[in-house]
C-alpha positions as a printed Julia matrix, in Angstrom:
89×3 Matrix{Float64}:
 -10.51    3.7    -2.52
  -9.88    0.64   -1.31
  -6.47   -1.31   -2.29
  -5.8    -5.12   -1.6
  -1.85   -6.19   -2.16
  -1.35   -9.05   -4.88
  -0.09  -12.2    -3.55
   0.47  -11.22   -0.18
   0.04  -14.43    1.38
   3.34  -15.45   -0.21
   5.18  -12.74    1.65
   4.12  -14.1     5.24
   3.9   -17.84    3.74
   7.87  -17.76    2.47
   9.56  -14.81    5.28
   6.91  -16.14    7.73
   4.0   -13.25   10.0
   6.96  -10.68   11.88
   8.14  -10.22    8.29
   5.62   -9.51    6.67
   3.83   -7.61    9.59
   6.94   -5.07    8.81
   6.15   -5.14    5.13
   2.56   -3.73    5.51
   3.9    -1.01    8.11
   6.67    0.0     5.58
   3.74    0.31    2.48
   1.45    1.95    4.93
   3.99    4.37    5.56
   4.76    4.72    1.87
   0.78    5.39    1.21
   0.6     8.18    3.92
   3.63    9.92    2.94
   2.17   10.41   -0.41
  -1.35   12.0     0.58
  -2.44   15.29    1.53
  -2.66   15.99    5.19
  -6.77   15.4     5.2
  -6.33   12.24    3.43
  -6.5     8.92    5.44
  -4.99    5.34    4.91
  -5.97    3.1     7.32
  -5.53   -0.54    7.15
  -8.53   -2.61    6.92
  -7.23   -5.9     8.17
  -5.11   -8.91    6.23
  -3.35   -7.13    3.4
  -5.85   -4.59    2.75
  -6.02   -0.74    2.96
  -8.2     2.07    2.65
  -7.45    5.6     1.16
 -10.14    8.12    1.94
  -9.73   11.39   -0.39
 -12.52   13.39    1.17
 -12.0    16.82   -1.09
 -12.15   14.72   -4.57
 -14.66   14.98   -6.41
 -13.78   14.07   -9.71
 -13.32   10.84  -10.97
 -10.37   11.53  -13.48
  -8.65   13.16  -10.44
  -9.12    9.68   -8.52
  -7.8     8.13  -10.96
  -4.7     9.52  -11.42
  -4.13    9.09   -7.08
  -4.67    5.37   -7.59
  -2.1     5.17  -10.68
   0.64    7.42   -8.36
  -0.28    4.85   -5.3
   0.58    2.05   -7.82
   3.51    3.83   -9.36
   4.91    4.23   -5.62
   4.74    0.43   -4.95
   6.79   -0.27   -8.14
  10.31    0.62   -6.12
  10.98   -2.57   -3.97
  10.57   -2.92   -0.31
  13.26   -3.77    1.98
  13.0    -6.48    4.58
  16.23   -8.25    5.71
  18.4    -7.54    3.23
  15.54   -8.88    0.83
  14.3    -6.53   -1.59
  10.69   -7.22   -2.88
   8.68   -6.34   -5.2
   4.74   -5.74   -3.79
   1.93   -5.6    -6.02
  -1.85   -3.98   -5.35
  -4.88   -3.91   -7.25
């Protein structure tokens, strides 16, 4: 799968680059701590990411990873006593 954040350029644009560098570590963190030990996130540059589910075969079953990635992203993400809310498609 591959997951781009929503409006991410508004994160570095308003809290400026260190900020937002911090932002993508703390939802790349968030992605791996929700797979299974042979899954991989990786990030693929900018504000995207890649989740590679090698043992799923079944589309429903993908399905239902990406919806519990986006569920995990609805709790906000801390940065500087800011707490925001990040978006992916």
């Amino acid at each position: 799968m591959v997951m781009d954040l929503d409006r991410f350029k508004e994160v570095n644009d308003t809290l400026g680059h260190f900020h937002g560098d911090i932002v993508l570590q703390r939802i790349g963190s968030r992605l791996q701590n929700m797979l299974r030990p042979e899954e991989v996130v990786a990030r693929m540059g900018g504000d995207e990411f890649a989740i590679v589910l090698p043992d799923i075969e079944d589309p429903q079953l993908a399905r239902r990873v990406a919806k519990r990635i986006l569920k995990s992203l609805e709790d906000p993400i801390s940065v500087s006593g800011l707490a925001l809310q990040v978006e992916a498609s």
